[in-house]
Structure formats: C-alpha cells, structure tokens
N, C-alpha and C positions, 0 to 999 in steps of 0.2 A: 504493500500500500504506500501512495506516494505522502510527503508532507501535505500538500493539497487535498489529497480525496482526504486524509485523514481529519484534518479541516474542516472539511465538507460535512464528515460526519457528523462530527461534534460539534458542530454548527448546528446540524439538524436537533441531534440530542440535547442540545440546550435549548434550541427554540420551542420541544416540546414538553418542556417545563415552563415555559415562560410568563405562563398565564394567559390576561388578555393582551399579550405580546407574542403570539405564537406564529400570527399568518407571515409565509412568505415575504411580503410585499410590505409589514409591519414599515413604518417610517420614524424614526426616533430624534427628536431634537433637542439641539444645543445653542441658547442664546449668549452671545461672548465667547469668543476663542483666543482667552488669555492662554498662559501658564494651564491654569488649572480645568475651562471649557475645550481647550486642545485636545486638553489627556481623555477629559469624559468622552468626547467623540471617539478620539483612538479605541477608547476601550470600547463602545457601540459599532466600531465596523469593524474591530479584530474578530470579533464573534458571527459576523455574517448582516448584519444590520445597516440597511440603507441611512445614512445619516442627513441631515439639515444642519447646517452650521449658518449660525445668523450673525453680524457683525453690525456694527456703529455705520462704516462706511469702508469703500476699498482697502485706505490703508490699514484696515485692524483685520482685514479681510488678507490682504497679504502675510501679514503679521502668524494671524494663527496658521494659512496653512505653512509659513516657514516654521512655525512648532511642529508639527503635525510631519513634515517633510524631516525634519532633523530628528524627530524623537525615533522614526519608526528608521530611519539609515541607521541611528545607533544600535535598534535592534537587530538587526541585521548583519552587522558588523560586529555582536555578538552570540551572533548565529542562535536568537531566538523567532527568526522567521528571515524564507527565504526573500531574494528578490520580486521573484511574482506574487508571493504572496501578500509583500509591499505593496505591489502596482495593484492586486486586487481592494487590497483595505483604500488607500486613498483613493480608489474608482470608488467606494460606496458611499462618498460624504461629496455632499452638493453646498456650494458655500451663495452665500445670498447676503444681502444688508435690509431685507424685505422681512420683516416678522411675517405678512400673508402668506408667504413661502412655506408656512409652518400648518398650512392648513391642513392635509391630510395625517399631522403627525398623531403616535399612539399616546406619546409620551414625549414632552418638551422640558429639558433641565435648563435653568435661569443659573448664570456662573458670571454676573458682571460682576462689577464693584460692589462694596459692605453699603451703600446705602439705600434708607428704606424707602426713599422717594421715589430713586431710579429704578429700584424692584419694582414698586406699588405699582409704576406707569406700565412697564414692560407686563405684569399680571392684567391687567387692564386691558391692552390693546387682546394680550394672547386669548381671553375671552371670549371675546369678538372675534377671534380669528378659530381657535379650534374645535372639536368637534365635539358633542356632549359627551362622550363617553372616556377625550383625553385626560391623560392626568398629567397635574403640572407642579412641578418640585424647585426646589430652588437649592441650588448649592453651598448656602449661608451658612458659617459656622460658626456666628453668634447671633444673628437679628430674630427677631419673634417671627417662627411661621406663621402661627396663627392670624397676626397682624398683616402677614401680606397676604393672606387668602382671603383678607375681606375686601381686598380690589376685586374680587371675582364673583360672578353671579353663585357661584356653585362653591364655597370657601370646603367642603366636604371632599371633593376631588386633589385638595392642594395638600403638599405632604414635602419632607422636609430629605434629600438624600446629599448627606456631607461626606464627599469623598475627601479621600486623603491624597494630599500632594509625595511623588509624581503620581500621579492617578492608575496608569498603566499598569506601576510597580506594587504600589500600595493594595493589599486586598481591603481593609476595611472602611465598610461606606456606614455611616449612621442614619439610621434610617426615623424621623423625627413624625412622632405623628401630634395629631392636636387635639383639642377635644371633639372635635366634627371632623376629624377625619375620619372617610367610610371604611370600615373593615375590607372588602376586598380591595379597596383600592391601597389599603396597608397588606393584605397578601398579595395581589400579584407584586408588587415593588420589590417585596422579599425575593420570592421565587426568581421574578427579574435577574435580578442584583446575582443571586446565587447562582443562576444560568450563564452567567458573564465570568463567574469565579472569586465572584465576590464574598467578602464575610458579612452581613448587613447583622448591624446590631438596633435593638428596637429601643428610642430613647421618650422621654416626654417631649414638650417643647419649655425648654426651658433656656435661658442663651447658656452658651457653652456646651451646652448638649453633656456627655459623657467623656471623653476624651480632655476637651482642655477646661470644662469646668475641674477635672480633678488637675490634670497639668498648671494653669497657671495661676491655682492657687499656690502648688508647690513653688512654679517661677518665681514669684511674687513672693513669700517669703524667703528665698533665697538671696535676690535683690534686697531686701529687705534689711537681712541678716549682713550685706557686705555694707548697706546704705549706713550701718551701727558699727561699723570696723571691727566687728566680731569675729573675724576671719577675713582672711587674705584671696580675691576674689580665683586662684589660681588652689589654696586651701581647700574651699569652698566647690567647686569642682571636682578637686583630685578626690576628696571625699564620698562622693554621691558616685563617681565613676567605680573607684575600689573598695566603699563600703555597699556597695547597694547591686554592681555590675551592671549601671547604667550606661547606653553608648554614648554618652555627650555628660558634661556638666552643666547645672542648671544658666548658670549665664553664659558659657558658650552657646548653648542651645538659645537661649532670646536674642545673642545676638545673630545667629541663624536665621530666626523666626523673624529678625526687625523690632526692635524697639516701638517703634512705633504702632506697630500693628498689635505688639501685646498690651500695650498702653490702652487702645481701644478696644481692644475684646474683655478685658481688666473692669475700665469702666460702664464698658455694655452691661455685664454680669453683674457687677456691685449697682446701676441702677436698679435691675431687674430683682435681686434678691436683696439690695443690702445689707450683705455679708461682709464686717469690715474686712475680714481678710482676703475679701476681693477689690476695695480700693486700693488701684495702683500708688506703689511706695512713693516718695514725693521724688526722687531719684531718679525715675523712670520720666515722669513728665520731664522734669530738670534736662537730663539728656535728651528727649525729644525735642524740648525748641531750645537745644545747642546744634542739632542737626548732628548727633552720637548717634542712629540708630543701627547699626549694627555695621553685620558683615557687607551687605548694600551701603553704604557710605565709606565704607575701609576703616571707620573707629565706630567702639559701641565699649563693652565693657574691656574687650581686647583693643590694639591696634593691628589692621590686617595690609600685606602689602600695598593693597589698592581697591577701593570699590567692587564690592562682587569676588573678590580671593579670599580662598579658605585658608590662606599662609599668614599666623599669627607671628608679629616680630615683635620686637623688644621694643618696650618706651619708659618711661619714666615710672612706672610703675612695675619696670621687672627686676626683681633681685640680678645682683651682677653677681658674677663666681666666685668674687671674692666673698659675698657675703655667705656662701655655703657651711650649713651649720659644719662647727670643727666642737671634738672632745674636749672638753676643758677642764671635765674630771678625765683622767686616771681609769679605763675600767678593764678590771682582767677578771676580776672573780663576782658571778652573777650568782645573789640568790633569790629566791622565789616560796613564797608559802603557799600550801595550799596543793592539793593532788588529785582535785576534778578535772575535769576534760581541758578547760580550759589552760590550767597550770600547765596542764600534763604538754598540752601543743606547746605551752608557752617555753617549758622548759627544752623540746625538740626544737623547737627556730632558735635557742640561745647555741645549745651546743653545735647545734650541725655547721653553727656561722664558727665556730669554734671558741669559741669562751665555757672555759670551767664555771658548772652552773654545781651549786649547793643548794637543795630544795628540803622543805621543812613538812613531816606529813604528821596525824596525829598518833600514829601506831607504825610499827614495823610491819603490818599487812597493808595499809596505806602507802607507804611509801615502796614497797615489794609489788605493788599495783604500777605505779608509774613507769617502773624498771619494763615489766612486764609489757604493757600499752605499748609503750615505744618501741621494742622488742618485735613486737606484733608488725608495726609500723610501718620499721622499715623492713620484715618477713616480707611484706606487700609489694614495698617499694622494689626490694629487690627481685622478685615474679614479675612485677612489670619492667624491667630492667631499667629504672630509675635510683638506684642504687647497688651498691658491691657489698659484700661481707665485710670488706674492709672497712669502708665507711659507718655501717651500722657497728663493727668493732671499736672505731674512732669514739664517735657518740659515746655508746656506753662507757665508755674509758673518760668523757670530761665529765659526766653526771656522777654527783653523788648525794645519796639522800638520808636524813636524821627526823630521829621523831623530837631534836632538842631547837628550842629555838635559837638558843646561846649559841650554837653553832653559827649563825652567822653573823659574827662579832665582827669576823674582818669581811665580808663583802663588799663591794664598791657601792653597788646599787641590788636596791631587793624590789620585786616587784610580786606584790599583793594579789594572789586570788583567790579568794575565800570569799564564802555566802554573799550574798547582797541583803548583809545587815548591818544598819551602822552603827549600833552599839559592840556587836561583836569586832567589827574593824577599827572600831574609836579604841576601843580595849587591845587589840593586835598592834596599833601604833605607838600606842603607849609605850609598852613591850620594848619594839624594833626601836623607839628610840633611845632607850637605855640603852639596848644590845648590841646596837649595829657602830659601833663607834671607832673602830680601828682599820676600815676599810678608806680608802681616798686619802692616803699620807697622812693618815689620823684624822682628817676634818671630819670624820662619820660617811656612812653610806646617804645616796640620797635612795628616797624611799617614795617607791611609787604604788600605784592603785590603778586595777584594773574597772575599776566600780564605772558602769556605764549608764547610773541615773544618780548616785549620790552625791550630795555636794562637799570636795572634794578638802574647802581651808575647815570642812567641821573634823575631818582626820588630821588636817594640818595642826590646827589649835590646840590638839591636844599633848603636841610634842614640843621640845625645847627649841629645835628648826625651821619653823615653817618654812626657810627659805628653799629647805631642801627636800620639799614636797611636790609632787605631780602627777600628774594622771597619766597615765601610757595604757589607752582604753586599745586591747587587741580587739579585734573581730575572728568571729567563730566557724571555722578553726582556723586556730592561729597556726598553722600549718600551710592552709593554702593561702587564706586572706588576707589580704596585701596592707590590706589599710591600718594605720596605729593613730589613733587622736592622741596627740601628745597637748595637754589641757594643767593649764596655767592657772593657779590662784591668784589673788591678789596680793600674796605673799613671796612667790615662786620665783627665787633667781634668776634674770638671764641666762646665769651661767650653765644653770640646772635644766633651763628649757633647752637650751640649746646643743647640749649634752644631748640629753635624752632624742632630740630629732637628729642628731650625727650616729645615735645608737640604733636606734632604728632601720637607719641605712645600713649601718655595716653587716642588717640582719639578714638584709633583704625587703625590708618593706618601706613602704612608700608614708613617708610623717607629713601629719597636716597638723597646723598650733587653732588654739580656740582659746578662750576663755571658760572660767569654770562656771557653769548655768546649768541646767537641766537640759538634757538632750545631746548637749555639745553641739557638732553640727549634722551626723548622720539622721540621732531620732531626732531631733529637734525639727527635721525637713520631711522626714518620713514617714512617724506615726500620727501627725496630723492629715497630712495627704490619705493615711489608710483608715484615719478617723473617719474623712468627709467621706470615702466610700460607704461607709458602714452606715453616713445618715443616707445617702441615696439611695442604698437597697431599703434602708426602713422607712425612706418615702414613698415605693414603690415607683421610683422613678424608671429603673430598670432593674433587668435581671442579674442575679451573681455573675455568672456563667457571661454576660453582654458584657457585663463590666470589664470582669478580666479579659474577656477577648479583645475592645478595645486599648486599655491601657499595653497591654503585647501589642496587637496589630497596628495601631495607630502614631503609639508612641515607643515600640520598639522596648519595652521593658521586659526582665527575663522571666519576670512573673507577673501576674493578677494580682489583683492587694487582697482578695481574696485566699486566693492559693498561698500569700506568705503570709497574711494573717494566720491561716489553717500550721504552718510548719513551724512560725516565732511561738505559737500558744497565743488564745485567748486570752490565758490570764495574764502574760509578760506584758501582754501588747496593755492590756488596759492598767495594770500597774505602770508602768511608762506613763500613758495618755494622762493618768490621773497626776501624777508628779510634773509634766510638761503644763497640766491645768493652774498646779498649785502654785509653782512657780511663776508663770507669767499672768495670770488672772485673765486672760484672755477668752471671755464666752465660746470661741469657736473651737477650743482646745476644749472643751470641755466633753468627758468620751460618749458617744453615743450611745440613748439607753440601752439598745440590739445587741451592744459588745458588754454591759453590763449583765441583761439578761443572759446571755450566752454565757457568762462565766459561772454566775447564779447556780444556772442546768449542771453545771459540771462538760458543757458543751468547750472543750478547751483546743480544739482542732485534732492532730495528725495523732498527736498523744493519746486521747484519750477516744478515739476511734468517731468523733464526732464534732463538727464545731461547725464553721458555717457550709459543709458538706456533710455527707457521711460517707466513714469509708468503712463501716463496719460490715457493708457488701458486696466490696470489691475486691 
C-alpha cells in the first residue's frame, strides 16, 4: 500500500466518525490565516477536508498561504508527508477575503485577533452567511464564548475549540462549551477533533479555559516571586526545570509566550473571576510599556541575540565566572543523620562524588539498613552497566555508620534528615551544636537541614551559630534529582551559603539560593498550581482525566496534577498547602475542601490504593 492510498484510507476512516462532518464534499472553514488559523486549516486538509481560508485582504491572504507553504515543506523535509501529498493538502484549501465564500461551510473556526469586537462583527456577518445547521467556534483562548454567541441568531450552535500552537504538532484542542450550547453540537466537535487526531478536552467557559487558567497563575506567581528578589530569575527556572522536570522555566517560558500577551490573558481572567492571584504582578505591566516583552523584542526577563532568537546572552544581570560559588569552608568529612530513604540517597550522592561521609542511625539494624540499601543500589546499577564492583567497593569503603551522635564531632558539614518534626529537629540541633565542633579548622561544622516546609532560623535559634545554618533541601531521590535549594536564613553566612552551593556542584547537582519562607521556591510554585486544580475539579469545571490530559498535552508537563497529587500523597500535598496558607495569608493558598475531604477518607492516593483515582482495580 502506497503512503497515498494509505491516506486515502484513513481519511475515509476518520471521516466516518466525524459526525455531522462525514459527507464527502463536507467544507470546513477558517477565518484568519495567522500563525495559529494557518495551522487549523493544515490540520482540516491533512485529513482529506476541502478547506475555506478567509482573510482581511490579499496581503494577509499571501501571508497565511506563505505559512501554510512553509509549514507543510518542513514536513516534508522531515519526511512526515511526501511531496504529493503536499500538493494534495494545499489543492484542498480555497483562500478568499469574502466571509460569503463560507456559505456552504459545515463548520467555520474564527482565529483572528483577542478582540471581542472584531469576533462579535465577524459572528454577525457568518450568521447571515451560513447555513442553519453550521457550527461556529472561535479559537479564543481567553474571551467569553458565550458573549460572542450572542452576535448570533442561534448562540446554541457557537462552541468554543482552543487549539494549541503549532496547531499541526500540538494534539490538544479544548473544547469550551456554554451554557446553551447544544449537546450534539458538543459531540460531533469531539468526535470531529478526535477524527483529525486530536485530544479534545471538554472545559466550561470560563477565560483561560483549563490549560493557562492553571498555567499563568503559576507564570504569575513566579514573576511575582522574582518581582520580590526572592530568587534569582535564572534560580527561579533552574528550579521548576530540575525540581519539577518541567521543559522551560517559568519566565523563560512568558518570555516565549510574550509578555504582553500574558499581561492580557492575566487580566482577562482576574476580570472575569477576581482571583487576586490572577492580577498580573505590577512587573509584568512595568515591562510591557518599557517594550520588554519577551523573546519577540530580543529583551523580556532574558536578553536574547535579537528579536525572535531563542539564543539567550549575557547582560547585566548575569553572574560573571568569576563570581562562581568557591568553598570557603574546608570540606573533607561529610556527616549526615538520619537512615530513611532520603538520608540513605543523601549519603550515596556524598560518597560516590567521593567525600568520606559518617552517618548517625538510631540502632545498629538502622544503620546495617543503609549499608544494605546502597549495596542493593548499586547491585542494580551495576546489571544495568552503570557501574563496576569496583566502584560500588569504592563507596562502601568512604561510608561509615554509628548509632552515636558524638561521633560527629569533627565533621565539616552535617546535613539533617530526620522526621519533618520541629520539635524533634529543634532538639537534634541542639545536640549537633555542642557536638559538631572540631570539624572546619575548629570553627565547628556548618549544619544543614533537609526540612522542605519548616522554617529553617526556628533550628537556627536554637544553636550558639546561626551563622552557620542552612537549608540544602535534596529532592526525592536524591540519587537521581538534580535539584538542591540551598535556602538562607536571615542569619546565614555568605560564606556558608556559598559553600554549600560550590558543594552541591562538586556532587553533581545543580544549586539554586532562596530565602527561608515556606515552600522555598519548588512548593511554593507548585502546590498552589495543584491547589487550583483541585478547586476546578470541585467546581465541576472539568474532568480529572481532561485536566491532566491538558496540562501534559498543552503545556508539555511530565505529569497531571492529578497523577502527582495521586504519587506526593494526599496528605503531604495538603500539609504543605496548609503551611504555604499559614505562612503567607493568602485566600487562594488556602487548600481546597476536595483535598481536605480526601484526606478525611483516608483517600491518600498511590499509597493507600485510592485518592483522586482508584487503583485498587488495576
């Protein structure tokens, strides 16, 4: 069978799912052949669909089909469709600057500009122009559907489909219905969509739909968070990249997206819900009329070689090499408390980078556990041939473990993982700082804390040091996860931070500095974005399963907030949510009742075989 008949077929086989888009002769149209009206078209004639592509005037008429011409030579040049098969797909789109042109369409997408005037007119004319049984959608991906279906005699036919830019590449389209929109005219759309290879997720109309209502509240706090010098805007990235395995940082990503435009989807939203944490940070205006709006301008929170280049260079705001943190303490001998998983990775990234690590357990089968675990470890490592006997002989040979804590009298630096309880850690630092006194040419060990919601100078206060206190918050497991928040009191040396982020390196991981607050900067960006999910499923805005599928599909994330609420635990997540609440007083931090109930149930996700899935069936 050739690529063509192949085509052919499944062409057919999706037009007979298509609904009331199934006839042959079906005509589908596209008002605006920007960027984003180009791709919808490409995607309605890749599939066998005679198109209408409607423009302003010739020149936006040459415009789109040079997208439409370039987009489809690149697939081809990646050999996802041949030559003919190009010449077939641009043979099925007829371009016009005539909305009447659109009269026999089945189905008309509107993809001009974010304004609701220029929508209203265009729904108005198309009225008058097509036929009682078309349906008419608009590609908006903040304005109220419903408000532009009342340009229409029929507001019941109008339905809401936000494709994702590049449209071609992107599977998922949100599929917006209103409250008069007709049911089949919300199932065939699905069916549609699904026939094209689409993922269609079913949202309210609400602006922001599902996708960047939860995205650029995240944006927006992140911004937010640099707009308070709480982190260093390249910090602030590197963290959500290697704590979270996001592909972008939140401000590189808005200066992708344009400053501008998130400015305006920001305020769309906070009109429509006022939600403060959806008025745009005053930072983001600030940059807007400096004419900062992103990678389109060549400066935004980055500076990039030139207008429209993804090549970030150095400006005044980039550390020089010289200022690369350097060891200011002395460190040869690493200890560690505590023999849970955590410790247990903590203590394998110390040794394997080769530092003699001393680790404190509270029994001889505790600390014979450690030994064991890592043992295990690299057993594994070495079956996948990512390690030698030798090395795992190496290892074991810098580790050693006591059930005394005196023993680490002369360490340089000890680093803290035990319970997330702060009386029992207030009482542990007590301790270390009698004990730990003979490491660092005598000036004592500096003494760190893995605790990733406590606050961090109430351990410090209770020692004779506080200079020589810090947080070196690992991520789990500290074996593979790159990221360390290295998190500064107000009491916290230069010297001691700076240390700790050159130690870090030598481990192999990647240090980001913050200030000591709740959340640091991972939760602090994260469990409120999985907060807001949790009120959208309890407003029955959409479904779990939509949710996640958009945040994957649209924004490229490794998981659903769903699916990682399900794997952190219910209850972690909402102890968090409720500490990030207490902390900043912030109404919208406040955790959603669905995740208190769910904890209530004993509903605690992956653990306990039930949370906001079940998997006690699978």
């Amino acid at each position: 069978m050739t690529s063509e008949t192949s085509q052919s077929s499944e062409t057919q086989a999706s037009r007979a799912q298509a609904g009331r888009f199934p006839a042959e002769d079906a005509v589908l149209g596209v008002v605006g052949l920007g960027t984003m009206g180009a791709g919808i078209a490409e995607v309605f004639a890749r599939h066998g669909y005679a198109v209408t592509g409607v423009e302003l005037n010739e020149e936006g008429v040459a415009r789109g089909r040079q997208h439409l011409e370039h987009s489809t030579a690149r697939a081809v040049r990646r050999e996802k469709m041949t030559e003919a098969e190009r010449d077939d797909l641009l043979g099925r789109i007829t371009f016009t600057t005539s909305l009447k042109d659109l009269a026999d369409a089945a189905l008309v997408v509107e993809a001009v500009v974010e304004s609701m005037d220029v929508k209203k007119e265009i729904f108005r004319e198309l009225d008058d122009v097509v036929a009682p049984t078309a349906v008419l959608a608009t590609n908006t991906s903040s304005l109220s559907v419903t408000e532009l279906s009342t340009a229409t005699s029929a507001p019941g036919r109008v339905i809401g489909v936000h494709f994702f830019n590049p449209a071609p590449v992107q599977d998922l389209v949100e599929v917006v219905r209103t409250v008069v929109t007709e049911p089949d005219v919300l199932t065939d759309v699905q069916e549609l969509l699904g026939s094209l290879g689409k993922s269609p997720v079913v949202c309210g109309d609400k602006a922001g739909f599902i996708a960047n209502t939860l995205l650029f509240g995240y944006l927006n706090h992140a911004a937010s968070m640099y707009e308070g010098r709480y982190a260093s805007r390249a910090d602030i990235d590197a963290a959500m990249r290697f704590g979270c395995g996001y592909p972008m940082g939140p401000l590189a990503l808005l200066d992708l997206i344009g400053l501008d435009t998130a400015y305006e989807i920001l305020e769309t939203m906070y009109r429509q819900g006022r939600d403060r944490l959806h008025a745009p940070t005053p930072i983001l205006k600030q940059m807007v009329t400096a004419g900062l709006l992103g990678r389109k301008t060549g400066r935004g929170f980055y500076t990039y070689e030139g207008p429209d280049s993804p090549t970030v260079v150095d400006d005044d705001r980039t550390p020089s090499a010289d200022q690369a943190p350097q060891l200011r303490h002395d460190i040869k001998l690493v200890g560690v408390v505590g023999t849970g998983t955590m410790a247990t990775g903590i203590i394998e990234v110390f040794a394997k980078a080769g530092y003699d690590v001393r680790f404190v357990g509270r029994s001889a089968d505790k600390v014979e556990g450690v030994v064991t675990a890592i043992t295990k470890s690299f057993d594994k490592q070495i079956q996948r041939g990512r390690a030698t006997e030798d090395d795992k002989a190496a290892v074991l040979g810098r580790i050693q473990g006591t059930a005394a804590l005196e023993d680490l009298v002369d360490v340089d630096i000890v680093v803290e993982a035990i319970a997330e309880d702060l009386a029992i850690k207030t009482t542990l630092f007590e301790n270390l700082d009698e004990i730990c006194t003979a490491g660092n040419g005598g000036r004592g060990a500096i003494l760190a804390t893995t605790t990733s919601s406590l606050p961090i100078i109430a351990l410090a206060s209770v020692t004779s040091r506080p200079q020589d206190v810090v947080g070196m918050h690992f991520f789990n497991p500290a074996t593979i996860m790159k990221l360390v928040e290295v998190v500064s009191t107000v009491s916290t040396s230069e010297e001691v931070t700076e240390t700790t982020r050159a130690l870090c390196e030598r481990v192999g991981k990647v240090a980001v500095s913050c200030g000591d607050r709740s959340g640091f900067i991972v939760n602090a960006l994260l469990f409120p974005y999985l907060n807001d999910a949790v009120k959208m499923l309890e407003a029955h805005y959409a479904t779990a399963d939509d949710i996640d599928l958009a945040m994957k599909q649209g924004c490229a994330l490794p998981m659903g907030p769903f699916e990682l609420l399900d794997v952190v635990g219910n209850d972690v997540s909402l102890a968090i949510q409720r500490e990030l609440y207490q902390e900043f007083r912030e109404p919208g931090f406040a955790p959603a009742p669905l995740l208190e109930h769910l904890v209530t149930a004993g509903y605690l996700g992956r653990k306990t075989g039930r949370g906001f899935r079940d998997y006690s069936r699978r």
